[in-house]
C-alpha positions in Angstrom: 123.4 65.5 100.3 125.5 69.2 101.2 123.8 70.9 103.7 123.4 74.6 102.8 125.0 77.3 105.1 121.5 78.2 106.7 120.8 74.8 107.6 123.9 73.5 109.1 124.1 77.2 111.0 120.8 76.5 112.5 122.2 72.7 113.5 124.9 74.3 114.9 123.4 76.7 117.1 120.5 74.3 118.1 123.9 71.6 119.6 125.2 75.2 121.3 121.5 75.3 123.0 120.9 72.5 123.7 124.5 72.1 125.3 123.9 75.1 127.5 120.9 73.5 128.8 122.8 70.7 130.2 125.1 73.0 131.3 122.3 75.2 133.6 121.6 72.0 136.5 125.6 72.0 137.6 126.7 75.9 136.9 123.5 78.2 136.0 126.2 81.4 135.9 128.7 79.5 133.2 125.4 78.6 131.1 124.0 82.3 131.1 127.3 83.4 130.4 127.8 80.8 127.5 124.2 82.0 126.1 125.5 85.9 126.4 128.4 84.6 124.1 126.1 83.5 121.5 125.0 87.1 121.1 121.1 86.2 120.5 118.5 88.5 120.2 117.0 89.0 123.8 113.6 88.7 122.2 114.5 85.2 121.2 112.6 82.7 122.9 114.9 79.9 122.8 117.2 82.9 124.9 114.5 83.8 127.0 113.5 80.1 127.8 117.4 79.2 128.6 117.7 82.3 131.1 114.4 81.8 132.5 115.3 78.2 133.1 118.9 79.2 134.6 116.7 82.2 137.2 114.8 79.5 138.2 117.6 77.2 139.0 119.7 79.9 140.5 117.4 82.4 142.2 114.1 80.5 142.5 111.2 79.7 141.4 109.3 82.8 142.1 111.3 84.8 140.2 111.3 82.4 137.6 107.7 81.9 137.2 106.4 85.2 135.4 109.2 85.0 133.1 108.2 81.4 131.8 104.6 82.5 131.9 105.3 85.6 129.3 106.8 82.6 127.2 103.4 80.7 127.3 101.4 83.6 126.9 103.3 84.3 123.7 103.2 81.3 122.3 100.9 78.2 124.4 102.7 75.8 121.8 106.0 76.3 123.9 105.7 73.2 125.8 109.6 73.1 126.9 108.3 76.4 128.7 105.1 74.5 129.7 107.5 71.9 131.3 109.7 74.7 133.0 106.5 76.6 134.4 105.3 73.0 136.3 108.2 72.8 137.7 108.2 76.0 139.1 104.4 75.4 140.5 105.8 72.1 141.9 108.6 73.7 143.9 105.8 76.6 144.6 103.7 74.2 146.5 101.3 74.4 143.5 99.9 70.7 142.4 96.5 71.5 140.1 98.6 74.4 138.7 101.7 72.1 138.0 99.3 69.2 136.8 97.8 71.5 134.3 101.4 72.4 132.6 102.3 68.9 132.7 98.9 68.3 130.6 99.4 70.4 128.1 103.4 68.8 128.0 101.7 65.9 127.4 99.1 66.8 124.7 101.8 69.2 123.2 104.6 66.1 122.5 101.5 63.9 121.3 100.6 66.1 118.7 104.5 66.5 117.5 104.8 62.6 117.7 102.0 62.4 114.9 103.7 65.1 112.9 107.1 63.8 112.9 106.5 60.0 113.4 109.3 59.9 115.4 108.8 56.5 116.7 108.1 53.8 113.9 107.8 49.6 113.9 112.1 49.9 113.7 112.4 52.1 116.9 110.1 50.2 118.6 111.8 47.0 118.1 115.1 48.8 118.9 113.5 49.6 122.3 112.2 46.0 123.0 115.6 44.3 122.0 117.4 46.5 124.2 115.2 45.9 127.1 115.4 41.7 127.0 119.3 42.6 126.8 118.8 44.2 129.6 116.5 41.7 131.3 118.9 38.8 130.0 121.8 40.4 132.0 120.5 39.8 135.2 121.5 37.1 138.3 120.0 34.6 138.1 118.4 35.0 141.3 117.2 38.3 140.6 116.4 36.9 137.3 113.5 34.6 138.7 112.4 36.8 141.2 111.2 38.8 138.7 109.3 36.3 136.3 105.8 37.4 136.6 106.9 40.9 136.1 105.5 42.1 132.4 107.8 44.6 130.3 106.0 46.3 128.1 106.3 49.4 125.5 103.9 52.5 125.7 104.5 55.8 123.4 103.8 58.2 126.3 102.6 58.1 129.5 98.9 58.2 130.0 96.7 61.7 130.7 95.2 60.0 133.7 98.5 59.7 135.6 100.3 62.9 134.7 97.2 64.4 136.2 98.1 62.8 139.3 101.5 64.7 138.9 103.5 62.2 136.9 106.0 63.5 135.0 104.6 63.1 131.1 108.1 63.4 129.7 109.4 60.0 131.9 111.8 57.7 130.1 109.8 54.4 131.9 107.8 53.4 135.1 107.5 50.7 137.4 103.8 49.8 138.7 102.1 47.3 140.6 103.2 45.2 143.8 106.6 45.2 144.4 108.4 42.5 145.3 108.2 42.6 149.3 104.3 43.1 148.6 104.4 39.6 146.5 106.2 37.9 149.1 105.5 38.9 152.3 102.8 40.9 152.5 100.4 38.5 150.3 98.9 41.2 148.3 96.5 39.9 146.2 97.6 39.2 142.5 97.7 41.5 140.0 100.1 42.1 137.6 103.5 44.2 137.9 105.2 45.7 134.8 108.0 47.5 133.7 106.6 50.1 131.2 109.0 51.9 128.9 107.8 55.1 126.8 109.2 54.9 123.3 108.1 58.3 122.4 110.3 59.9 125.0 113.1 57.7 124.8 113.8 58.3 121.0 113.1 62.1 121.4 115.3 62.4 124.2 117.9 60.0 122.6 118.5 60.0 119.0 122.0 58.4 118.6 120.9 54.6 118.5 123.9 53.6 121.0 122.6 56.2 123.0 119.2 55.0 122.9 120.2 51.1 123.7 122.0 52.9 126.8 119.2 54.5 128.2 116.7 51.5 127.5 119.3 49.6 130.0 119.6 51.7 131.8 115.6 52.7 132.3 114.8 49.2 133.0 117.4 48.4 134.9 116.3 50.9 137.1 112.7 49.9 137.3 114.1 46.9 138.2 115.4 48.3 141.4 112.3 49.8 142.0 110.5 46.6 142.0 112.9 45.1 144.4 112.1 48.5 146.5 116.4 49.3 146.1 117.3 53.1 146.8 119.7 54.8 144.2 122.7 53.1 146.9 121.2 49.4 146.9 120.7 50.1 142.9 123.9 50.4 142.6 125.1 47.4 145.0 123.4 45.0 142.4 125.0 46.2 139.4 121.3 47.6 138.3 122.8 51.2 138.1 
């Protein structure tokens, strides 16, 4: 099927967007001045959003902060701005007030997972495959060190923990006793588990190699969590 002009324009400029927001973490000035280039209207929020995002990054998060809340008050669906603004209260020394973004993050990409049914039996089983690749790839050593450890799929975090300031858009988690705890420290048992959030993998990552990547890549690092590793001892092991 051809794709009329007004669709594959709005395509277009939703790739430009989105690669200015990658752009903002390393050079906020070269992202605002890509987003002047694009000529928007200064009303638009997608505009507004980017620049607030590239303030906060560049000049902080108080001047940052009324900005994204004009965005919300607009529009409370906005929940890219809802993610921004908790951010903002985080680096503010603000925890209820971040919490309560992140919330409404949560409930917001909940309510577009039911209209969009982004994540179906096939993705699912993507995510699982990719994730005993993963697990198959390992030392042996490591391999059996980490047998009672359960792997299992969720579609997004739950409210309970983003309440406690967990971050509801996370790719995966590791929770339970690590493995210094199991060993050493003769905690009493309970069950540790890798859990992988299939909602916000396939949003995040819609090419399918992409996807298998970051499944690898998530558990992997889990993994090193488990075996208490810092981003350096991650990478030591291979896990990166």
């Amino acid at each position: 099927m051809v794709k009329d002009d007004e669709t594959q324009s709005e395509e277009e400029l939703a790739e430009q967007l989105g690669a200015i927001e990658e752009m903002l973490a390393d050079d906020p000035d070269a992202a605002m001045e890509a987003l002047d280039a694009l000529g928007l209207d200064p009303e638009d929020s997608a505009d507004r959003y980017l620049r607030a995002a590239g303030i906060w990054l560049r000049d902080g998060a108080e001047e940052a902060e009324p900005l994204l809340k004009a965005l919300i008050v607009e529009d409370p669906s906005f929940a890219d701005a809802h993610y921004a603004l908790a951010g903002v209260y985080e680096d503010l020394g603000e925890p209820i007030l971040s919490a309560r973004h992140m919330i409404a993050v949560l409930a917001l990409d909940a309510a577009e997972d039911e209209e969009t049914s982004a994540v179906g039996e096939a993705e699912e089983a993507k995510i699982v495959a990719a994730a005993e690749a993963a697990l198959g790839s390992l030392p042996e050593e490591l391999s059996e060190r980490l047998g009672n450890v359960a792997v299992v799929v969720e579609t997004r975090p739950h409210w309970d923990i983003v309440a406690d300031g967990f971050d509801p858009r996370a790719l995966g988690m590791f929770e339970g006793p690590d493995d210094y705890g199991q060993r050493v420290l003769e905690i009493a048992p309970m069950t540790s588990r890798i859990v992988l959030y299939t909602a916000n993998l396939v949003v995040s990552f819609a090419d399918p190699e992409e996807l298998e990547e970051e499944v690898r890549v998530t558990v992997l690092h889990e993994i090193g969590h488990y075996f208490g590793l810092d981003e350096d001892g991650v990478a030591e092991l291979g896990l990166e």
